[in-house]
C-alpha positions as CSV (number, residue, x, y, z in Angstrom):
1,X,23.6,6.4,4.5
2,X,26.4,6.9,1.7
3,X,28.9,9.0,3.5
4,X,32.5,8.9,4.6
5,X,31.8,7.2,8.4
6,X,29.1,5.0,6.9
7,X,31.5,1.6,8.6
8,X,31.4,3.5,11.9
9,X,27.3,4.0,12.1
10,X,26.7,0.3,11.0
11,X,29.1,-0.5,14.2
12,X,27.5,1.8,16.6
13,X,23.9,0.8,15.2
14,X,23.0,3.9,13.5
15,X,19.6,3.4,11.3
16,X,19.3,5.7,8.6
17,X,16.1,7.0,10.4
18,X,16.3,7.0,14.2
19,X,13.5,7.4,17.3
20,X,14.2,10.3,19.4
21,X,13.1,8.4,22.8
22,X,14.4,5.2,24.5
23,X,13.9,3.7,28.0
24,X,16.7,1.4,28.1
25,X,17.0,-0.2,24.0
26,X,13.0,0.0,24.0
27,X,12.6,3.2,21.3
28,X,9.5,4.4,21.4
29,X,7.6,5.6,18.2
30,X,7.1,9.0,18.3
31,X,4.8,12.1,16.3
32,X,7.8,14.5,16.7
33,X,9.1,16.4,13.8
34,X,11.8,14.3,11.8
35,X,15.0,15.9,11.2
36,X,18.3,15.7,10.1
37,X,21.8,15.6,11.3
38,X,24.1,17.3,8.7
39,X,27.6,17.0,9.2
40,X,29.4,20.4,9.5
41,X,32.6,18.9,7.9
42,X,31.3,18.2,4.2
43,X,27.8,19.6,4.5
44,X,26.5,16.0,3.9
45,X,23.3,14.3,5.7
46,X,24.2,11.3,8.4
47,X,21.1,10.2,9.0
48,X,17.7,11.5,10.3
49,X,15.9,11.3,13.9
50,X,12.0,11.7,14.4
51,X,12.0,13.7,17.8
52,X,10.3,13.0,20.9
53,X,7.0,14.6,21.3
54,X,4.7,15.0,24.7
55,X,3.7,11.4,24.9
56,X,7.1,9.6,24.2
57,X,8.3,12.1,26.9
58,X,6.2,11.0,29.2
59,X,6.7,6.9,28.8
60,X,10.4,7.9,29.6
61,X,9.9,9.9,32.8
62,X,7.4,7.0,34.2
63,X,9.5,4.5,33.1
64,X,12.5,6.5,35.2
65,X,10.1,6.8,38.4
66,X,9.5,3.0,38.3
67,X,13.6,1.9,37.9
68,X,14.8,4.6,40.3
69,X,12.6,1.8,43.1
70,X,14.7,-0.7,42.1
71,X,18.1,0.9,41.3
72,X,18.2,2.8,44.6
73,X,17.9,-0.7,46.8
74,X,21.1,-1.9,44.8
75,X,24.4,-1.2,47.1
76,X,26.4,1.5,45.9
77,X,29.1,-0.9,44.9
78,X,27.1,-2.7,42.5
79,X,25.9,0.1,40.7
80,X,29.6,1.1,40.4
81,X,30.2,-2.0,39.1
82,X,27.2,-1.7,36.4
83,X,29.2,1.7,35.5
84,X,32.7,0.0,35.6
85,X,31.4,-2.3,32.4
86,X,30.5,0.5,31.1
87,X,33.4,2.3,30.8
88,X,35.4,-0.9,29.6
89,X,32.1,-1.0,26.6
90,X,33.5,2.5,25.7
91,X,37.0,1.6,25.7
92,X,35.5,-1.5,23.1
93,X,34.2,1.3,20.7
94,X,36.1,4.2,21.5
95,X,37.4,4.6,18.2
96,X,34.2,4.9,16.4
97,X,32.4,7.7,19.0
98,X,35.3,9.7,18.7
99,X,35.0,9.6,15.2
100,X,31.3,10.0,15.3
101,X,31.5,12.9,17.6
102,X,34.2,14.6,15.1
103,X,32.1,14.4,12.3
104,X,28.9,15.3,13.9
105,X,30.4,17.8,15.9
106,X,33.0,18.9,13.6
107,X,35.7,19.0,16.4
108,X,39.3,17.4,15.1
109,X,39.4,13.2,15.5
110,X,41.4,14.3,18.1
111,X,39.5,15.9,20.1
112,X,36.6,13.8,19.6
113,X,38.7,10.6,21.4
114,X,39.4,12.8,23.9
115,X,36.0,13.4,24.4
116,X,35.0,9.4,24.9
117,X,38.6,9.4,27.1
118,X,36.7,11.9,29.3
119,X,33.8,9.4,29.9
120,X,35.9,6.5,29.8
121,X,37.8,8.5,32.9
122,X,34.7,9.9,34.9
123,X,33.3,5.7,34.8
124,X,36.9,5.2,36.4
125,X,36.4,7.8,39.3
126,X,32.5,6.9,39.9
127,X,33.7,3.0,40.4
128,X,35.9,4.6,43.5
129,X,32.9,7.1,44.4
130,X,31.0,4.1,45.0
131,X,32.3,2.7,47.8
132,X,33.0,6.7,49.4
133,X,29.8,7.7,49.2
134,X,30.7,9.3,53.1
135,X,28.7,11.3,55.9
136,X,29.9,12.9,58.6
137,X,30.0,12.2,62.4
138,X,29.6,14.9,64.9
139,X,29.2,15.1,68.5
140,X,26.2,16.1,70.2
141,X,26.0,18.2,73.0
142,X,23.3,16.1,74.6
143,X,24.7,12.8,76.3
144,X,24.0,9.3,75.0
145,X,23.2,10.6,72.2
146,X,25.0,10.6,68.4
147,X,24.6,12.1,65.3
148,X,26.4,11.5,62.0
149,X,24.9,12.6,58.5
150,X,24.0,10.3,55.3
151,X,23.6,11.2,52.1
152,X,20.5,9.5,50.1
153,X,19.4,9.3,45.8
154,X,17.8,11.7,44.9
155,X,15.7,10.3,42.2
156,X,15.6,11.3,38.5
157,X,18.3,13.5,37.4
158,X,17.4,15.8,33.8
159,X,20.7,15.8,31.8
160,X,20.4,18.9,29.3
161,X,23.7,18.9,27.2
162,X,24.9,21.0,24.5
163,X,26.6,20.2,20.7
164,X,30.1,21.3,21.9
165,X,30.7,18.3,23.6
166,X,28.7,15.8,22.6
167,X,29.1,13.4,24.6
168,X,31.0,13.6,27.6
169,X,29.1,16.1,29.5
170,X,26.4,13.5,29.6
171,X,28.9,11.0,31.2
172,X,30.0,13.7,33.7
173,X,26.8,13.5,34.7
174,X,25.6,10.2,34.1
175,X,28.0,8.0,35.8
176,X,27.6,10.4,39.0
177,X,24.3,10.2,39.2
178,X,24.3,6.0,38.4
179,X,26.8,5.2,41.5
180,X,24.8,7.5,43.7
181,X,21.1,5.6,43.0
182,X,19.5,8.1,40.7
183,X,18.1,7.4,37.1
184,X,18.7,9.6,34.3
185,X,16.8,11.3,31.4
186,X,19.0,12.8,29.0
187,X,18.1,15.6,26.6
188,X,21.0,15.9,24.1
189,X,21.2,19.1,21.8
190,X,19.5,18.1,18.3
191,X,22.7,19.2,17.0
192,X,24.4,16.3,17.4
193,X,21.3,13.8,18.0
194,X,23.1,10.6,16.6
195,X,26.4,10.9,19.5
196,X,23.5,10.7,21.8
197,X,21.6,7.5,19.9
198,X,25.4,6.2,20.4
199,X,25.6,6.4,23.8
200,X,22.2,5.1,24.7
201,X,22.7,2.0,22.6
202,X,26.2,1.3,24.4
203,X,25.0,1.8,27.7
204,X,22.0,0.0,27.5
205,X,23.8,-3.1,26.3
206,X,25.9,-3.0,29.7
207,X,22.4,-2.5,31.5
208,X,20.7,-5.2,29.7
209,X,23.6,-7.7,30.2
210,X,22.9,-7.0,34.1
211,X,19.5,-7.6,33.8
212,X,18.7,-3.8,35.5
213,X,15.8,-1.9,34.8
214,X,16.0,0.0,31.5
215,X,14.3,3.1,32.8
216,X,17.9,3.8,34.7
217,X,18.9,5.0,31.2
218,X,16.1,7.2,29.4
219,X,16.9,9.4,26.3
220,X,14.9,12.5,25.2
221,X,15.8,14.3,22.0
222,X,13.6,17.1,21.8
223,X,13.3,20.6,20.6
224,X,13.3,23.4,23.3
225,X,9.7,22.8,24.2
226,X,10.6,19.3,25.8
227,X,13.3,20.8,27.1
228,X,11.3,23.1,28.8
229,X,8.9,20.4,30.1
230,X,11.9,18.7,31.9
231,X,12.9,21.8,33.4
232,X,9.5,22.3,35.0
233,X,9.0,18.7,35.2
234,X,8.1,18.3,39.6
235,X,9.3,14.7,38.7
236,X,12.5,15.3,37.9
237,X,14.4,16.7,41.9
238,X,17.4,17.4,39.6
239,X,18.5,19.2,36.1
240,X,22.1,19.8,35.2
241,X,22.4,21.9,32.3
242,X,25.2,23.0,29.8
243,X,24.9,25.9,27.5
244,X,24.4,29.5,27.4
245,X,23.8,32.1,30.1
246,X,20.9,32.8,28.1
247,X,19.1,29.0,28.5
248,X,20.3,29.2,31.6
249,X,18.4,31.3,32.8
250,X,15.5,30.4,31.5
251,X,15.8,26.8,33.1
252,X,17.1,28.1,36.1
253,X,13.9,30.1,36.6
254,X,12.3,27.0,35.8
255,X,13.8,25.0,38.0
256,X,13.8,27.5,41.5
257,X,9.8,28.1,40.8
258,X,9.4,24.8,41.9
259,X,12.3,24.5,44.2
260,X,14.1,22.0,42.5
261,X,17.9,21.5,42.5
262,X,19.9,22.1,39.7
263,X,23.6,22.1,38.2
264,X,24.3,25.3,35.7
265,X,27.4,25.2,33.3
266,X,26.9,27.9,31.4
267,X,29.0,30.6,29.4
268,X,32.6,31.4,29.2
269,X,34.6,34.7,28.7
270,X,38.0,32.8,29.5
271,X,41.2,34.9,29.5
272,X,44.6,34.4,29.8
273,X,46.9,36.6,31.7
274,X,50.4,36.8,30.3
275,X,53.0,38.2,32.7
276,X,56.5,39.9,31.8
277,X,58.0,37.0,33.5
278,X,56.8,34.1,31.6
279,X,58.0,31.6,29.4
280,X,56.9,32.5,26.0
281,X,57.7,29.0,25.0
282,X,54.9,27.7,27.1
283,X,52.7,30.9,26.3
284,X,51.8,30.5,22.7
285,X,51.1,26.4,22.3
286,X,48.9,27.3,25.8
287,X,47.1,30.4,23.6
288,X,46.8,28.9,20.5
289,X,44.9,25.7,21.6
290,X,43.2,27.9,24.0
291,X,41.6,30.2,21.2
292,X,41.1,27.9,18.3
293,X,41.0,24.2,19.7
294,X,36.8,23.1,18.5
295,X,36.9,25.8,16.2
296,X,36.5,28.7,19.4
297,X,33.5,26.1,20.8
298,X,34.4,24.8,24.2
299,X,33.3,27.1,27.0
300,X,36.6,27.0,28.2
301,X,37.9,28.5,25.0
302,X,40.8,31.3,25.1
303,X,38.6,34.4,24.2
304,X,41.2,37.0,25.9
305,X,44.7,37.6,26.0
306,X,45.7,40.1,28.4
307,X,49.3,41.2,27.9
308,X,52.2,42.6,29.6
309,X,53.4,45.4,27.8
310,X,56.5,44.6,28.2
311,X,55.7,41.4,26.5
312,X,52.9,42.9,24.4
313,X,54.7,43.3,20.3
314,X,56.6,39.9,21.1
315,X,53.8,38.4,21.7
316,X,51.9,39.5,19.8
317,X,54.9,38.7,16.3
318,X,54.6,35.1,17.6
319,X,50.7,34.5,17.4
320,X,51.0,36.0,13.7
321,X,53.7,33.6,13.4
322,X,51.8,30.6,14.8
323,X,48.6,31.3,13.3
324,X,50.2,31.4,10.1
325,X,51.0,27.4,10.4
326,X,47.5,26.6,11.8
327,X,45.8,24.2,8.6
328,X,41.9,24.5,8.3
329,X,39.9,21.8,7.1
330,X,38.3,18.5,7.5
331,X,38.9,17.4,11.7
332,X,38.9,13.7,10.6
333,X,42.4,14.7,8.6
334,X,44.8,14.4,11.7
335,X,47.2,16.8,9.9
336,X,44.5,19.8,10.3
337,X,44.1,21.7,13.9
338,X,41.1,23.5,12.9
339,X,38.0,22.1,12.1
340,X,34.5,23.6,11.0
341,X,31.8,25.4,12.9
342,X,28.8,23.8,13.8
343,X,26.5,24.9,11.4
344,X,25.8,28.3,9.4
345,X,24.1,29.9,12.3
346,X,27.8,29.8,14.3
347,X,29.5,31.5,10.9
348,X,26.7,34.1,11.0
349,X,27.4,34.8,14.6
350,X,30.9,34.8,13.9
351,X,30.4,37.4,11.2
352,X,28.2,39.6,13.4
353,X,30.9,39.4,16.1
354,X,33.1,41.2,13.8
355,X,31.4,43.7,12.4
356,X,31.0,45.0,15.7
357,X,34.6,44.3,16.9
358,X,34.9,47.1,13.9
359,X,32.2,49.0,14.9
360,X,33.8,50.0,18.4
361,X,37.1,50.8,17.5
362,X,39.2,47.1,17.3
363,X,42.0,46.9,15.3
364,X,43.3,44.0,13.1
365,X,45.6,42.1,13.2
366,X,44.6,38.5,11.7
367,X,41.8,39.3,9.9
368,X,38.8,36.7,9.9
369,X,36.7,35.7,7.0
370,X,34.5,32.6,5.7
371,X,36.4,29.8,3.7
372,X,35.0,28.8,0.6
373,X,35.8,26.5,-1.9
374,X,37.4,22.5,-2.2
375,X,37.1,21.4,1.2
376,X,35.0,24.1,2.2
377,X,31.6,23.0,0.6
378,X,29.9,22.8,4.0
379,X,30.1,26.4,4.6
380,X,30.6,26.2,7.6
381,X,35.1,27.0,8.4
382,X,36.6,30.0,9.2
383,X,39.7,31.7,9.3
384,X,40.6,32.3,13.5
385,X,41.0,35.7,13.7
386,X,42.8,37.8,16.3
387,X,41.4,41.6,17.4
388,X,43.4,43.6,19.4
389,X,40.9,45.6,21.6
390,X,39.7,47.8,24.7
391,X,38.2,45.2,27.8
392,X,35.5,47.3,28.1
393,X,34.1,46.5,24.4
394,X,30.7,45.2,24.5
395,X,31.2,42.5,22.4
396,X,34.5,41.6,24.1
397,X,32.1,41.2,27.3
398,X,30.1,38.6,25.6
399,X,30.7,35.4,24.8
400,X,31.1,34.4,20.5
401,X,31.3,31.1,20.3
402,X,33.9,31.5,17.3
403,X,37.5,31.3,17.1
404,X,38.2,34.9,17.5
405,X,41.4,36.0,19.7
406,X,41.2,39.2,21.9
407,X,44.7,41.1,22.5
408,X,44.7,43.8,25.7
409,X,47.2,45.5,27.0
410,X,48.4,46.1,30.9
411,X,51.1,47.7,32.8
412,X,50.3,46.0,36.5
413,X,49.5,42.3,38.0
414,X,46.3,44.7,39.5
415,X,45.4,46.1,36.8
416,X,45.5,42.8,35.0
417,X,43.7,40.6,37.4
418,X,41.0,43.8,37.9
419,X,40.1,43.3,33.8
420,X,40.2,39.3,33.9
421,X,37.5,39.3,36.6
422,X,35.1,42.8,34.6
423,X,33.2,40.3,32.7
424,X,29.8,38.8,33.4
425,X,30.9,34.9,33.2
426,X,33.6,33.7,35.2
427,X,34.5,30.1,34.2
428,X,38.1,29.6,33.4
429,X,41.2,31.7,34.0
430,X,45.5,31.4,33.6
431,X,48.3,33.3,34.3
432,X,51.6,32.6,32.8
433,X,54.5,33.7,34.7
434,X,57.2,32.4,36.5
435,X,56.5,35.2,39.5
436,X,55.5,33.3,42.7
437,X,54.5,36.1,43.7
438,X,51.9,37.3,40.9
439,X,50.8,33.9,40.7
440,X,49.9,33.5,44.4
441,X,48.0,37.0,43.9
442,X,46.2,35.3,40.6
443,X,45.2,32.2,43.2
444,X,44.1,34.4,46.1
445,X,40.6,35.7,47.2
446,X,41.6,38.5,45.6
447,X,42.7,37.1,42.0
448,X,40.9,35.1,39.7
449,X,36.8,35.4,40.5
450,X,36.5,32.2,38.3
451,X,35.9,28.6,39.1
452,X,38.5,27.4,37.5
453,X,42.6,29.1,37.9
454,X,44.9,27.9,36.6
455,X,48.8,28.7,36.6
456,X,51.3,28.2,33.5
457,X,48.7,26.0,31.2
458,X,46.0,27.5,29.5
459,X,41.9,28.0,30.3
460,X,41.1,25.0,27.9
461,X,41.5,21.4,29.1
462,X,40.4,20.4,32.3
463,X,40.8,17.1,34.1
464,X,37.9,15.1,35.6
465,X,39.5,14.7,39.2
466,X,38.9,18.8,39.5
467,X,34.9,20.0,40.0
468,X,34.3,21.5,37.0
469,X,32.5,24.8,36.7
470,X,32.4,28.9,36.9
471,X,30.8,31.6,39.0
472,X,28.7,34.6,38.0
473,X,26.6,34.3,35.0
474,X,28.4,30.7,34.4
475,X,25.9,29.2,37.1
476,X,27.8,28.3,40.6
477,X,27.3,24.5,39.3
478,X,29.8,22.0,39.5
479,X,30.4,18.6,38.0
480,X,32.9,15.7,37.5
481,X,35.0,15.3,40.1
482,X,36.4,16.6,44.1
483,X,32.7,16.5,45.6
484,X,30.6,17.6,43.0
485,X,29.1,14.2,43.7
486,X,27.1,15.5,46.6
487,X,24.5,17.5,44.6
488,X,23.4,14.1,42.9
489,X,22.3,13.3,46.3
490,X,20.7,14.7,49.4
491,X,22.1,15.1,52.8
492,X,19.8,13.8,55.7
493,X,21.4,15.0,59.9
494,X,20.3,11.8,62.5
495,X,20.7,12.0,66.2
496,X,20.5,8.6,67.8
497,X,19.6,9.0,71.7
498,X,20.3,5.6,73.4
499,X,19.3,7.1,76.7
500,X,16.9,6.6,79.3
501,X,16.3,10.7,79.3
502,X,15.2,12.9,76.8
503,X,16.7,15.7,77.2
504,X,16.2,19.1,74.7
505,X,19.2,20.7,72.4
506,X,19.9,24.2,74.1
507,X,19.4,23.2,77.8
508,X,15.7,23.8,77.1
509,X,13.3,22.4,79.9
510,X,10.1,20.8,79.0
511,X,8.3,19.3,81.6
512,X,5.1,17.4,81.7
């Protein structure tokens, strides 16, 4: 492995061919294809992984059965503790994941520490959820009698993540599911197969240390046939899934044929809503990042602005301005804000994406193309590129996945809140304005129809304290923090009767 972060794999134990399976450190030999992860910054090979085929699948999923007896009978606590040394392991090697993640991922260095920040932070809040892991008590109408509610593991929890992060959704998920006495089985996008090798290598070190069951920690990388056989899997009560409203809904038909439970994090068609009344200061940083932070890949990304217009030409003269200082090129170059696609597939979407912004009628004003040349060689960076447009576009009512910049024009707070909600996914939303009065509209039941609002920042950047997740074709999941921890878990309703009578809910008589 001759390549620029060839120090950082020896540290994070990065072979230069990797198994595609793992209960615990144990990797398990596997007839899977072999591929290889390019890196979308410099087009160059990091190393290969032979994926996991039907067999190795199935050592991991019975080796998760047979932990999830043991790690469920350990107090809440201790898990949290188990997940405490875990977080403190990724403050130990924070600085090579991040880099990892940017140069698999092709998101700036950056970005990728933020990304291990975001698990270091989730292992933080799961050490507190471990010790308020709390039911309810009620009263019952009966007398001598109580009832309070628990909340019980569910079992195995399928983690299916996507390239756009890595890493940290896995954690979201992960370190919830660890304090609350389920076992995982993750199935990382073969995009970025090596973050995941990463992560199981570091966490297993924390487990092994402990001397807990390796099958807490299981690792799947597959192609979408073994992500297919976790869906259906019976085995497997749980599957939280991250990507697009597409796969979605093929694993959530998956998943409700059998009944199971599952979290959906799905697409994004996140807009920003920018008021007569706000500070323009805080408006374009808030856009910018929004539309062209991960190259246009989060699914939180800034795909719409929709402009007072009032506001509109000024606004409009200060993105030109402000995208004229952006600087494309390799994300491990902290001087750069905009790194590369993630592979030539994105670019060809992003092309398509335009041709059609043309074909119905959108009018330039940043015009997007390919970058080629020194730097470039991957193929794989754009130019962002901003449209102004009709809402009612097709394309603009689908998600690219592409730093491309929608501009729209309004004349009410109505009218503007009635286009940020006519699109299939509802995920993220902002409003900038200093109006209390429009914002409290934009907050209300009848503002913002996304799962995430927001006020005076921008739709990109969430914290982990907040659940984390959209409605409409997003899903309804949530994750991270608030109480997303209940769906890791199921609820169980006792009545205690420490009577001498037995008598019926309803003043129903039943006499023998």
């Amino acid at each position: 492995m001759t390549n620029k972060i060839s120090h950082i794999l020896e540290k994070l134990e990065i072979e230069p061919v990797n198994k595609g399976a793992a209960i615990g450190k144990q990797w398990i030999d596997t007839s899977g294809e072999t591929i290889s992860s390019f890196s979308p910054v410099d087009g160059e090979e990091i190393a290969k992984v032979t994926l996991a085929d039907e067999a190795s699948y199935e050592k991991v999923i019975e080796a998760a059965q047979e932990a999830f007896k043991e790690w469920r009978l350990l107090p809440a606590p201790q898990r949290g503790e188990i997940v405490r040394q875990f977080g403190n392991e990724l403050r130990a090697c924070k600085q090579e994941l991040g880099t990892l993640v940017s140069y698999e991922m092709g998101k700036s260095l950056q970005e990728g520490l933020g990304e291990v920040q975001e698990m270091i932070d989730i292992c933080d809040f799961a050490v507190g959820l471990s010790r308020q892991l709390y039911g309810l008590t009620m009263h019952s109408e009966r007398p001598s009698h109580r009832m309070y509610e628990q909340w019980h593991p569910l079992g195995t929890v399928g983690i299916i993540s996507a390239f756009n992060f890595p890493v940290a959704v896995w954690a979201w998920n992960s370190a919830l599911a660890w304090v609350c006495g389920d076992v995982c089985v993750w199935k990382p996008s073969e995009k970025v197969p090596l973050s995941a090798i990463a992560c199981q290598k570091i966490a297993q070190r924390v487990f092994d240390e402990n001397n807990i069951n390796p099958g807490v920690c299981g690792l799947v990388i597959g192609d979408v046939e073994i992500g297919k056989r976790l869906a259906a899997d019976t085995r497997v009560p749980l599957i939280s899934a991250t990507g697009s409203t597409r796969m979605g809904k093929a694993v959530g038909a998956a998943v409700g044929a059998r009944l199971g439970k599952q979290i959906l994090e799905l697409g994004g068609n996140n807009a920003i809503i920018i008021s007569e009344h706000s500070d323009l200061d805080l408006v374009i940083p808030g856009a910018v990042f929004g539309a062209v932070g991960t190259a246009g890949q989060r699914c939180t990304s800034t795909r719409r602005l929709i402009i007072n217009e009032k506001v509109y030409e000024e606004v409009k003269q200060r993105l030109v301005k402000a995208y004229g200082q952006l600087k494309i090129g390799d994300p491990l170059d902290e001087n750069n804000h905009v790194g590369p696609l993630i592979d030539k597939d994105a670019v060809s979407m992003y092309e398509s994406a335009m041709e059609k912004i043309a074909a119905e009628g959108g009018k330039t004003v940043i015009e997007g193309e390919v970058l080629n040349g020194p730097g470039y060689e991957s193929g794989c960076y754009v130019k962002p590129a901003i449209y102004e447009v009709s809402n009612e576009y097709e394309i603009v009512c689908n998600e690219t996945f592409a730093p491309i910049l929608y501009l729209i024009k309004y004349k009410t707070i109505e009218e503007a809140i009635a286009m940020q909600n006519a699109v299939p996914q509802g995920l993220s939303s902002a409003i900038m304005t200093t109006n209390i009065r429009e914002s409290e509209l934009f907050l209300s039941h009848v503002g913002s129809d996304c799962g995430i609002a927001n006020v005076n920042i921008g739709t990109s950047g969430a914290e982990i304290g907040g659940a984390f997740g959209g409605e409409k074709e997003t899903g309804g999941g949530r994750e991270s923090g608030s109480d997303a921890w209940k769906a890791y878990m199921r609820r169980q309703t006792n009545t205690i009767n420490y009577s001498k009578e037995l008598p019926l809910a309803q003043g129903i008589k039943f006499e023998l």
